[in-house]
C-alpha positions in Angstrom: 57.5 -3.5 75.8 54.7 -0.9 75.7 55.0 -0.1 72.3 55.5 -4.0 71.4 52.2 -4.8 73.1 50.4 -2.2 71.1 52.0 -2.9 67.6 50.4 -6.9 68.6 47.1 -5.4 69.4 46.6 -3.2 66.2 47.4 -6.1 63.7 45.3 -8.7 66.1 42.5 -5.8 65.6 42.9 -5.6 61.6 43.2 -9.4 60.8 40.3 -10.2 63.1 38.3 -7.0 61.1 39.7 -8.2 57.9 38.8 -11.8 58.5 35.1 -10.7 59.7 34.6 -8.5 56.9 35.6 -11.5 54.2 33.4 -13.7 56.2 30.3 -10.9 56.0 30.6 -10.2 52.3 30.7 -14.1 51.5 27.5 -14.6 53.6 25.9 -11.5 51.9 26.8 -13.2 48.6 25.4 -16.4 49.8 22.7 -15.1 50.6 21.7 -13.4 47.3 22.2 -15.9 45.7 20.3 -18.1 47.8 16.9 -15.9 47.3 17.8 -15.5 43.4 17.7 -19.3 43.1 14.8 -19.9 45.6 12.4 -16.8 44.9 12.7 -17.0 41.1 13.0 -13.3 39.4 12.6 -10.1 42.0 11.4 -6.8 40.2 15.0 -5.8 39.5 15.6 -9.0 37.5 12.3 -8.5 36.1 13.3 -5.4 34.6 16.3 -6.5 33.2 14.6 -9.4 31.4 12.0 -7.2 30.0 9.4 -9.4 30.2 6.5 -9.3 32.7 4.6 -12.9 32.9 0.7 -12.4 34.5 -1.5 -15.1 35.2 -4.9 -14.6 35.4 -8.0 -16.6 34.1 -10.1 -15.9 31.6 -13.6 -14.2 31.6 -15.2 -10.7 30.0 -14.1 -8.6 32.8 -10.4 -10.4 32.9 -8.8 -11.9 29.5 -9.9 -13.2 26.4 -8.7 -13.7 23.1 -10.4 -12.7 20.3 -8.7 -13.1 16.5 -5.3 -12.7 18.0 -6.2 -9.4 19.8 -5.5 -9.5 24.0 -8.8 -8.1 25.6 -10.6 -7.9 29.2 -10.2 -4.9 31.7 -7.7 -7.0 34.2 -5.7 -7.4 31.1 -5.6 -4.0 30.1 -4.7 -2.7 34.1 -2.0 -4.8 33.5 -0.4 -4.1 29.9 -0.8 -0.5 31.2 1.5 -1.6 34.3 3.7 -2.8 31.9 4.0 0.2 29.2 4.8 2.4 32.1 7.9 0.1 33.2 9.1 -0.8 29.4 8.7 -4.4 29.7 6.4 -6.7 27.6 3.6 -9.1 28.9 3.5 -12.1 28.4 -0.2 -14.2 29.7 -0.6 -17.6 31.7 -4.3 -18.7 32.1 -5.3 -21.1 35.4 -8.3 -22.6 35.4 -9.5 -21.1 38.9 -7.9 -19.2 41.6 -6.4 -22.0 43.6 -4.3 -22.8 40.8 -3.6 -19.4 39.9 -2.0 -18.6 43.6 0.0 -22.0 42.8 1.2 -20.3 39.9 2.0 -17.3 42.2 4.1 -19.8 44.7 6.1 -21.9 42.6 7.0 -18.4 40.9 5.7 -19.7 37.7 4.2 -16.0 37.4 4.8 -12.7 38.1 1.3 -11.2 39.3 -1.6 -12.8 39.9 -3.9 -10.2 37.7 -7.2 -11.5 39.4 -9.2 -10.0 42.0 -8.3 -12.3 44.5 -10.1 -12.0 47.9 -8.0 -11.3 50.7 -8.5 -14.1 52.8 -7.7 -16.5 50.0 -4.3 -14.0 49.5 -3.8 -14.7 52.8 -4.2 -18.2 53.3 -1.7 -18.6 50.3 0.7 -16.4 51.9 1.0 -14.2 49.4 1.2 -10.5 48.7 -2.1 -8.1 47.7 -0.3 -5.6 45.9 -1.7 -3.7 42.4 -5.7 -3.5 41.7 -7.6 -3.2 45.1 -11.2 -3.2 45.5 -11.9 -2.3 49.4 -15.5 -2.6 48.7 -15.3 -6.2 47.2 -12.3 -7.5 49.7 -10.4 -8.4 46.3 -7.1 -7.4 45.2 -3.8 -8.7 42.8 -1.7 -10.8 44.2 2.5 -11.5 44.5 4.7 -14.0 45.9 5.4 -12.4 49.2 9.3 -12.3 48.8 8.8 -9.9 45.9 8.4 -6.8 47.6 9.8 -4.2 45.2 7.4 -5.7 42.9 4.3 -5.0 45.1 6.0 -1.6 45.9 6.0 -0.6 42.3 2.2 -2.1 41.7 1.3 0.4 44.7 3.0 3.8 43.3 1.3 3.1 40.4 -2.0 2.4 41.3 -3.7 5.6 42.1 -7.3 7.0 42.2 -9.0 6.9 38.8 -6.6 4.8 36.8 -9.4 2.1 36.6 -12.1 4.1 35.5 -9.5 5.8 32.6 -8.6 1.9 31.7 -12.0 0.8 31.3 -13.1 3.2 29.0 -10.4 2.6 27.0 -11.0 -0.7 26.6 -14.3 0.0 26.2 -14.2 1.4 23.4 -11.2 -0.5 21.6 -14.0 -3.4 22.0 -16.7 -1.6 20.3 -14.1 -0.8 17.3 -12.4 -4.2 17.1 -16.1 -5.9 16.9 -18.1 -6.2 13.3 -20.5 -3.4 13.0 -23.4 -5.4 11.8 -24.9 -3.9 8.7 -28.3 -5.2 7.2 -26.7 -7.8 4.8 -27.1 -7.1 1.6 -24.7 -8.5 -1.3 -23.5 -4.9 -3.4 -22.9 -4.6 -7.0 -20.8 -2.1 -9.0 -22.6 -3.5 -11.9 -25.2 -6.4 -11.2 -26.5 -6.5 -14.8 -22.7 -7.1 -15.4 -21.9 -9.2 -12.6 -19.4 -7.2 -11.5 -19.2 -7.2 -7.3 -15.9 -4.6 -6.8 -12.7 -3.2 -8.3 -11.1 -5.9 -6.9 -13.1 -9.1 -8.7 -9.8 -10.2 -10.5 -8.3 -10.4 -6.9 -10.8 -12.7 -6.1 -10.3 -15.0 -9.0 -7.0 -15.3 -8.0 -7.8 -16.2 -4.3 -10.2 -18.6 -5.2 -7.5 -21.0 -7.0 -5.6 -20.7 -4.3 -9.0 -21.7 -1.8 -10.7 -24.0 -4.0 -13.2 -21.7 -2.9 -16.2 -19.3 -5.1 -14.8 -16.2 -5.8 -17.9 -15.0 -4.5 -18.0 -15.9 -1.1 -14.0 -14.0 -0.7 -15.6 -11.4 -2.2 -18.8 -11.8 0.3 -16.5 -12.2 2.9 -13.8 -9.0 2.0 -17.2 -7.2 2.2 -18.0 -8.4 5.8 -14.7 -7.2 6.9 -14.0 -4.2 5.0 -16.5 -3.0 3.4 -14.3 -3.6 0.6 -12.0 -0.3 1.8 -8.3 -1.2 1.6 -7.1 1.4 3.9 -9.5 0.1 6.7 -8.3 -1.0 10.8 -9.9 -2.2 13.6 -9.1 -0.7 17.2 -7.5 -3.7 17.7 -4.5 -3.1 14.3 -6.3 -5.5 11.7 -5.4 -3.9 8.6 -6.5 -4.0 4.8 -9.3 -5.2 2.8 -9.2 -8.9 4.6 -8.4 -7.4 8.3 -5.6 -9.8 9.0 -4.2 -9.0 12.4 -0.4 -8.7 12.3 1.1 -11.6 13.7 -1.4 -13.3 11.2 0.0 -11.1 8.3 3.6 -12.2 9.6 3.0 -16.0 9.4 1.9 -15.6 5.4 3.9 -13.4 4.3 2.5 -10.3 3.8 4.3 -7.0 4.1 1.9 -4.5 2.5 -1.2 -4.9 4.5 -2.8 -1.9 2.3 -1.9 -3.4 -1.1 -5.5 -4.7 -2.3 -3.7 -7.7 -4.3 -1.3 -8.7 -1.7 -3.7 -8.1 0.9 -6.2 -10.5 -0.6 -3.6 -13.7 -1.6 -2.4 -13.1 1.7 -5.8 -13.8 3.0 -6.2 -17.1 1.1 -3.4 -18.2 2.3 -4.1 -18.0 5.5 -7.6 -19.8 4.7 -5.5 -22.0 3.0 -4.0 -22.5 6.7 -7.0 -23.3 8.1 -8.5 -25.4 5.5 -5.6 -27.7 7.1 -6.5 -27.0 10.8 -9.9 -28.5 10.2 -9.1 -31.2 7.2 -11.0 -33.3 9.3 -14.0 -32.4 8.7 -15.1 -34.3 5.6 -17.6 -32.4 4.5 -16.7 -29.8 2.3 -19.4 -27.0 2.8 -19.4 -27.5 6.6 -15.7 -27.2 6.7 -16.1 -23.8 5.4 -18.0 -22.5 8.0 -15.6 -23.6 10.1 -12.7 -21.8 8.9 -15.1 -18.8 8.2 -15.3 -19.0 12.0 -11.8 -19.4 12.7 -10.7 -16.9 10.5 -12.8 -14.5 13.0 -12.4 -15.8 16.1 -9.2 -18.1 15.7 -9.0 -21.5 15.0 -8.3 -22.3 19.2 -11.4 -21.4 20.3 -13.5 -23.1 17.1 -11.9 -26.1 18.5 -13.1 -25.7 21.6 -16.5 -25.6 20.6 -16.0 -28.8 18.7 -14.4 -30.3 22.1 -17.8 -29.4 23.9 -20.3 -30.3 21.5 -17.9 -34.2 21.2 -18.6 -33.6 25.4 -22.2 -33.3 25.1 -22.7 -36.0 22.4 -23.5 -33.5 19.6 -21.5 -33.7 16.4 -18.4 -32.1 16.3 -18.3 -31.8 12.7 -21.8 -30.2 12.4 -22.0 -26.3 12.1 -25.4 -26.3 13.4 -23.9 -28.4 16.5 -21.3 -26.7 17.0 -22.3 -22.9 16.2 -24.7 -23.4 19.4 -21.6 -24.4 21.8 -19.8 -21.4 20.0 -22.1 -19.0 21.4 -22.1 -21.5 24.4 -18.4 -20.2 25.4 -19.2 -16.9 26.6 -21.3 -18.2 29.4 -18.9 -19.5 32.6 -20.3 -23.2 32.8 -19.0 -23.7 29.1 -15.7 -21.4 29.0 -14.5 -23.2 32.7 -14.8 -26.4 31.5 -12.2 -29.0 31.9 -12.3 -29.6 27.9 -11.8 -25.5 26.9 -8.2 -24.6 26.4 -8.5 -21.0 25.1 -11.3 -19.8 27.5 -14.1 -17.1 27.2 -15.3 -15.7 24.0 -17.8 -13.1 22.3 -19.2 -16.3 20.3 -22.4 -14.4 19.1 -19.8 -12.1 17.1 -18.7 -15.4 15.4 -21.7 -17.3 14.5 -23.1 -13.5 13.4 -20.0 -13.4 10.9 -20.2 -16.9 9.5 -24.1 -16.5 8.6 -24.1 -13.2 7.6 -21.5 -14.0 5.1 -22.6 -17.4 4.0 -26.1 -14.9 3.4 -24.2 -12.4 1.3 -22.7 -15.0 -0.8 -26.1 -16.6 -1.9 -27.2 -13.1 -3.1 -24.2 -12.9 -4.9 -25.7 -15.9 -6.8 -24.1 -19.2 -4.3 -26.2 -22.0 -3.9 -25.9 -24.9 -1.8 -27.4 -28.3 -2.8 -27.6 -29.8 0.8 -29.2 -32.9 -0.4 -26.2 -34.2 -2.2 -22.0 -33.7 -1.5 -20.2 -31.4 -3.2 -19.8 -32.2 -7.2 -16.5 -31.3 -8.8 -16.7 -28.3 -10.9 -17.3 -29.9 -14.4 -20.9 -31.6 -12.9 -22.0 -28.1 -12.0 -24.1 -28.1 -15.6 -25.4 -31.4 -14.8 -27.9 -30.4 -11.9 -31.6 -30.7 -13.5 -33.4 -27.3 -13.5 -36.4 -26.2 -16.0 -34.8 -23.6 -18.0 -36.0 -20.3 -18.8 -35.0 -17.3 -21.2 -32.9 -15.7 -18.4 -31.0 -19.1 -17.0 -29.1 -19.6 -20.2 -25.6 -20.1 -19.3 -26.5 -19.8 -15.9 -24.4 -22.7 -13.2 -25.3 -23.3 -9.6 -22.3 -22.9 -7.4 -20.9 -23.8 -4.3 -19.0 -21.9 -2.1 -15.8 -24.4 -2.4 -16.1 -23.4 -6.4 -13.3 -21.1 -7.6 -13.6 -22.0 -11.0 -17.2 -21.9 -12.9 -18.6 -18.9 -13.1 -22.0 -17.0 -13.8 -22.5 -15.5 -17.8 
């Protein structure tokens, strides 16, 4: 009876363990799955995706934009933060902190990379974990359930790794930005009329533009210097520094090649011309697209936005080169209207003037009293002639055919 009794016992014992452990595993399951599908991505499913989403918004010191090249300090902390885990970074901008920690709750982001202050971390119920500044009360922020995310931000945020990341950055900056030379408009041969090597390239780009050869070539000199092996800090490449996501879109695939270099430049003016066909005015347009080609058409559009807000004329250069410069101060890059944020605009209006000034010593002239005249009316504009004007034509900048003899 003994030995009955304890048989009963030891299989009582192993279904009841059996039946508890089935019962533990399936609320461990549940409850995996339950934080997967209420927190959103945790830093090991954040890892396997590959992709690290940052919000942040956009200032000097944070995130900007400029010509298709990420820049700021915050943004750099956080690519570096990124490169050391193999994953790529992908940017969402909020308009101010409250909605960045929003972005944080709903787990629309990954890190808020923003120097938060604590008590607004707090309040949120959130997680300061990454770039801390004791000093300042500010810090990065995460959505509290990620906490192998905010352990990894604090392994690798040590003493010093600021200071290294800012000077970096620093000077990728000063390399990606247009070293201002005194503007002069060079000549291989001015009694000739011959601007470069790579005049016949122009031609070509100018059918494809509509535009004077001579203000490609005027603007190949502004980027260049007219060196076809030359690159920014920031990876523009070639005689026409075209960035290589902008390179992608028209089809280039040798970014040294002088000719391809060049068409593949018009064509991407060509792009632009489109972005801005609005503008009805011809020789305005192309300052414009000169400024878009710099600075990218987003931000040129959000100049035109705020000078439309101010009741300036959003098809004006003059109006719109002031709201240009305008973006790099915080009342103007916050605004409600601005989708693209802060930018260096004085780099931008620098470009377009120092470019339109080249072209006019290279013999472009702009007749603002009238529109533009199709090519064939070029020899029609009165002028008191001289012994050195014969076979000499005015041009515009939007002429690609006539030429000076």
């Amino acid at each position: 009876m003994w030995r009955n009794l304890i048989v009963f016992l030891f299989i009582f014992c192993c279904f009841s363990s059996c039946k508890k452990t089935a019962k533990d595993e399936k609320s461990t399951l549940f409850s995996k799955t339950n934080k997967m599908n209420v927190d959103g991505y945790d830093w090991d499913h954040i890892q396997e995706s590959g992709e690290l989403i940052v919000g942040t918004i956009s200032g000097p010191d944070t995130y900007f934009d400029y010509n298709g090249a990420p820049m700021g300090l915050q943004f750099a902390l956080a690519q570096n933060f990124a490169q050391e885990n193999g994953l790529h970074i992908r940017i969402e901008l909020a308009k101010n902190t409250q909605e960045l920690c929003q972005l944080l709750l709903r787990r629309d982001i990954d890190i808020a990379v923003y120097p938060l202050k604590m008590k607004e971390i707090i309040q949120s119920k959130l997680t300061a974990a990454g770039v801390l500044n004791v000093k300042a009360g500010t810090s990065w922020a995460v959505a509290s359930q990620n906490e192998d995310l905010a352990e990894a931000l604090k392994h690798w945020y040590q003493k010093g790794l600021e200071e290294k990341v800012q000077k970096d950055e620093r000077q990728r900056i000063e390399q990606r930005f247009i070293v201002h030379r005194h503007v002069r408009s060079p000549y291989l041969s001015r009694e000739k009329g011959i601007i470069s090597v790579y005049d016949d390239y122009f031609r070509d780009a100018a059918r494809t533009t509509g535009w004077d050869w001579r203000l490609i070539a005027a603007q190949c000199y502004q980027e260049s210097g007219f060196d076809p092996n030359a690159q920014s800090g920031a990876g523009a490449q070639g005689l026409m520094q075209l960035m290589p996501a902008t390179a992608a879109s028209v089809g280039l695939t040798d970014v040294y090649a002088p000719k391809e270099n060049i068409q593949a430049a018009a064509r991407y003016i060509k792009v632009l011309q489109r972005s801005f066909a609005s503008i009805r005015d011809r020789y305005e347009r192309i300052h414009f697209i000169l400024a878009a080609y710099n600075a990218g058409s987003g931000h040129i559009k959000d100049a035109q936005a705020l000078a439309r807000k101010y009741g300036k004329n959003p098809d004006s250069w003059n109006d719109v080169s002031f709201f240009v410069q305008a973006l790099s101060t915080s009342k103007y890059y916050t605004d409600e209207v601005v989708k693209y944020g802060y930018m260096i605009g004085s780099q931008t209006s620098r470009y377009v003037e120092d470019i339109i000034e080249r072209w006019r010593g290279y013999g472009g002239r702009a007749d603002f009293a009238s529109p533009i005249m199709a090519p064939s009316e070029y020899h029609n504009i009165p002028r008191k002639p001289n012994r050195f004007t014969k076979g000499t034509v005015i041009v515009r900048p939007d002429n690609g055919i006539s030429e000076i003899h």
